[in-house]
N, C-alpha and C positions, 0 to 999 in steps of 0.2 A: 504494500500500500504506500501510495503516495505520501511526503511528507508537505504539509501546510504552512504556510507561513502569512502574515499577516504584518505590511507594513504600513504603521499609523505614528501620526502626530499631526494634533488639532490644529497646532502652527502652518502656515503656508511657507513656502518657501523654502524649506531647510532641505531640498533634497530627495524628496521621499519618491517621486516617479522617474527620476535619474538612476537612484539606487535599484529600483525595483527593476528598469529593463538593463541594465547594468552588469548587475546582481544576476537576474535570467539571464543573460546573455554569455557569461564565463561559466553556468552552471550548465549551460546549453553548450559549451564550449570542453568543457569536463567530460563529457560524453553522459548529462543527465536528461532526461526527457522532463521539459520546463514548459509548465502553464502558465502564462500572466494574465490573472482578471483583474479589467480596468471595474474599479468600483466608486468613482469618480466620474461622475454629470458632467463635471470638466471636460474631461476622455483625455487629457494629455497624456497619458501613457498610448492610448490609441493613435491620437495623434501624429506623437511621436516615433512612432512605426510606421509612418507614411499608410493609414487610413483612414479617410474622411469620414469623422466624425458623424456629419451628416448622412451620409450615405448607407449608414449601420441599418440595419432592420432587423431590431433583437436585440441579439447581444446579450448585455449582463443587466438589463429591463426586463429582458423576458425569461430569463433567468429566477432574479426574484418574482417574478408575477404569475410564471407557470403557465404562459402561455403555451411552450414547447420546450421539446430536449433542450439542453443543455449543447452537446453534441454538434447541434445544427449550426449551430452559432460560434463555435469554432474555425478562429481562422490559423491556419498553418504556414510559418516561413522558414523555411530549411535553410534558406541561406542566410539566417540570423539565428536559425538555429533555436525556436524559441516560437511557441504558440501563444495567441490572444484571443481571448473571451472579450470582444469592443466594447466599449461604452457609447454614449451619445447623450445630447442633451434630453434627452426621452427621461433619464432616468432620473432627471428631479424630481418625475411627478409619484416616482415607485415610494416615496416617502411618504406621501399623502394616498397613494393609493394603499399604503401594507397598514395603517393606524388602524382601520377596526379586524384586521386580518389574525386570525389566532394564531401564534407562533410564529409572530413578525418577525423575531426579530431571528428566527432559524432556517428562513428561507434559501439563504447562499449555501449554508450548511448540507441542505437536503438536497438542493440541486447542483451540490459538488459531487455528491456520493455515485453519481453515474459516471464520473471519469477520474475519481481518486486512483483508481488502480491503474489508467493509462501512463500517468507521469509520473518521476520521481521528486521534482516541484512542484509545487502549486503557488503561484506567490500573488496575494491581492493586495492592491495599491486600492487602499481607502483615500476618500475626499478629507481636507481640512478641518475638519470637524468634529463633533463628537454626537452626531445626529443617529440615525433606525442605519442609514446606510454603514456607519462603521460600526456600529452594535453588531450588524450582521457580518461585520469584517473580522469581530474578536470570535467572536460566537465559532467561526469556520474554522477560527485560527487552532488547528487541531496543534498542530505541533510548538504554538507560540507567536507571541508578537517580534516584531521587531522595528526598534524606534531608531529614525535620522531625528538627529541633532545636531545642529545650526551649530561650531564654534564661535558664538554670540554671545553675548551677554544676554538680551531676550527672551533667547532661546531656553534658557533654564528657566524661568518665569513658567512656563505652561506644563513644566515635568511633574510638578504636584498635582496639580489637575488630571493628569492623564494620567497618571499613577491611582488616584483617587476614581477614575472610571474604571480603571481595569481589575480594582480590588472589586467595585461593585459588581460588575460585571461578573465576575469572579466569585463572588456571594449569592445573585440571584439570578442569575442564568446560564453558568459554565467554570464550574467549580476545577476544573484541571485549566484552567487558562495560566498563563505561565508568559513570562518575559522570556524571549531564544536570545536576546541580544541587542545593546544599543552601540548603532554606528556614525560615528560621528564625521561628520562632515564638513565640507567649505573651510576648511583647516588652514588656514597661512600661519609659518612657520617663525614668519617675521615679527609677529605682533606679540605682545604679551598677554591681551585680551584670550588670546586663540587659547594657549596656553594653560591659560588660569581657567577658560570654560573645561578643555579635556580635566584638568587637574578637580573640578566642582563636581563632573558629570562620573565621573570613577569614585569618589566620594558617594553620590546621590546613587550609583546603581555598582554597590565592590561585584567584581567577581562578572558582570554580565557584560560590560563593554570591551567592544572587537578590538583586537590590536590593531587593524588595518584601520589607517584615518584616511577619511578621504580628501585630496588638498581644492581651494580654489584652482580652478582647470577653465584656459580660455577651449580649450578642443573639450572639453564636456559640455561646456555651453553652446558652442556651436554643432554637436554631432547631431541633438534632432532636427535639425531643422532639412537634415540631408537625409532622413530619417532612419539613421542608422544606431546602435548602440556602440560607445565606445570601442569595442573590441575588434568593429568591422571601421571604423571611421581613422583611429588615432592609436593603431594597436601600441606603439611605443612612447605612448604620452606619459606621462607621472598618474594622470586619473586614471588609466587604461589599467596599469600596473599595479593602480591599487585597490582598484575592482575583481582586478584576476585575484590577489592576496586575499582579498575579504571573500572570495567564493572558495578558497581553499580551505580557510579557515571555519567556514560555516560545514563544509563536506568532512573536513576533519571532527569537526564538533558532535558530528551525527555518526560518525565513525566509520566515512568511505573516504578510502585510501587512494591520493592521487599522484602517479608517479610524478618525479619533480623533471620538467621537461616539458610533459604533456601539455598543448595549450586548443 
C-alpha cells in the first residue's frame, strides 16, 4: 500500500506546491510510482504542470463530491515522471457543497482508497488555509503531514495555530494523525534572520525537521512557468540538489534504500 502524505501550512507563500511537485518529482525520479493531488481551488500545482486549470472536468471536485472514479481523472506524465489528480477553480464551491454532507470531512480519504495501492506516493498539496478542504487533506494524510516553513520570521507566527488544528484534528477525527516532517525552506544562508528561524523551528518541532533546507532559488522560481519541476528544468541548480537530498531522506525515513548515484 501506498504511502500518504499531506503537505499543509495555513500560511501562503512559504513553498508548499514547489515542494510538493519537487518532492514528487525526485520521488518519481527514485524509481517510486508518485500521485500528486492538487487540493487547492488555486490549482497551482496543476498549473504548474502545464495544465489548464480551466480546462479540468473533475479532477479533485469530483473527487470529493463522488460524482465518478477517482481513476478517470487521472492524469499521467512519464516524462516528469509523476501523476496528477487536477484541480480547478470548481473546487471552491466542494466547501459549500460537502457542509450538510455526512462525513465531510473523509471524503478525499474514501476516494483515495481506489488507487492507494497503485502508487508508492501519494502526496496532496492542500490550499492556504485551515478550511473542510484541508481537514480533508489531514484526515487522508495516512502516513502524516508534512509542513514548509518560510525561513521568516512570520512564518513561525502561524506554527501554533497549525499545530493547534492538527492536535484537534487528531482528537476528533483521526487519532493516528502524526507530523512525517517539517521542511524548511526559502533558506539564505547570508542573513541571520534565516538562521535564527531554522534555529526556533528545530526548537518548536526537536526531532521532526529534515536536514535538507531548501535555499532561495532564482531557477525554482522560474521552473513552473516552463512547467516543469526542478529536476527536469535546472537538474544542477542548489534547489534541484536539495530536492533530490530531501526525497532521499524522506525514502530513507520510510526505510527504502536508494543506491547513492541513482538519480
Amino acid at each position: 500500500m501506498g504511502r500518504v502524505y499531506t503537505l499543509v501550512n495555513q500560511k501562503g507563500g512559504v513553498g508548499k506546491t514547489t515542494t510538493a511537485i519537487n518532492l514528487g518529482a525526485y520521488l518519481g525520479n527514485f524509481g517510486q510510482r508518485v500521485l500528486l493531488v492538487d487540493l487547492d481551488p488555486q490549482a497551482n500545482a496543476t498549473s504548474c504542470l502545464k495544465v489548464d486549470k480551466h480546462a479540468v472536468r473533475g479532477g479533485t471536485y469530483d473527487a470529493l463530491i463522488g460524482r465518478s472514479s477517482i481513476t478517470s481523472h487521472i492524469l499521467h506524465n512519464p516524462r516528469l515522471k509523476i501523476s496528477l489528480l487536477p484541480s480547478s477553480p470548481a473546487l471552491a464551491g466542494a466547501e459549500v457543497e460537502l457542509v450538510s454532507e455526512l462525513a465531510r470531512e473523509s471524503r478525499l480519504q474514501q476516494a483515495l482508497k481506489s488507487v492507494v495501492d497503485r502508487y508508492d506516493y501519494i502526496l496532496i498539496d492542500c490550499p492556504p488555509s485551515l478550511g473542510l478542504l484541508t481537514l480533508n487533506g489531514l484526515v487522508a494524510a495516512a502516513d502524516g503531514v508534512l509542513i514548509p516553513v518560510q525561513c521568516e520570521y512570520l512564518a513561525l507566527e502561524g506554527l501554533s495555530q497549525l499545530n493547534h488544528t492538527i492536535s484537534r484534528v487528531r482528537s476528533a477525527l483521526f487519532p493516528e494523525l502524526k507530523v512525517r516532517g517539517v521542511i524548511l525552506t526559502m533558506y539564505d544562508g547570508r542573513t541571520n534572520l534565516s538562521n535564527d528561524v531554522v534555529a526556533e523551528v528545530r526548537r518548536y518541532f526537536p526531532d521532526k525537521v529534515f536536514q535538507a533546507v531548501i535555499p532561495r532559488s532564482i531557477r525554482l522560481a522560474e521552473a513552473p512557468s516552463y512547467g516543469q519541476p526542478i529536476s527536469v528544468y535546472a537538474p544542477n541548480s542548489s534547489g534541484a540538489l536539495a530536492y533530490a537530498a530531501l526525497a532521499r531522506e524522506v525514502l530513507e525515513g520510510d526505510g527504502i534504500h536508494i543506491p547513492v548515484g541513482q538519480a
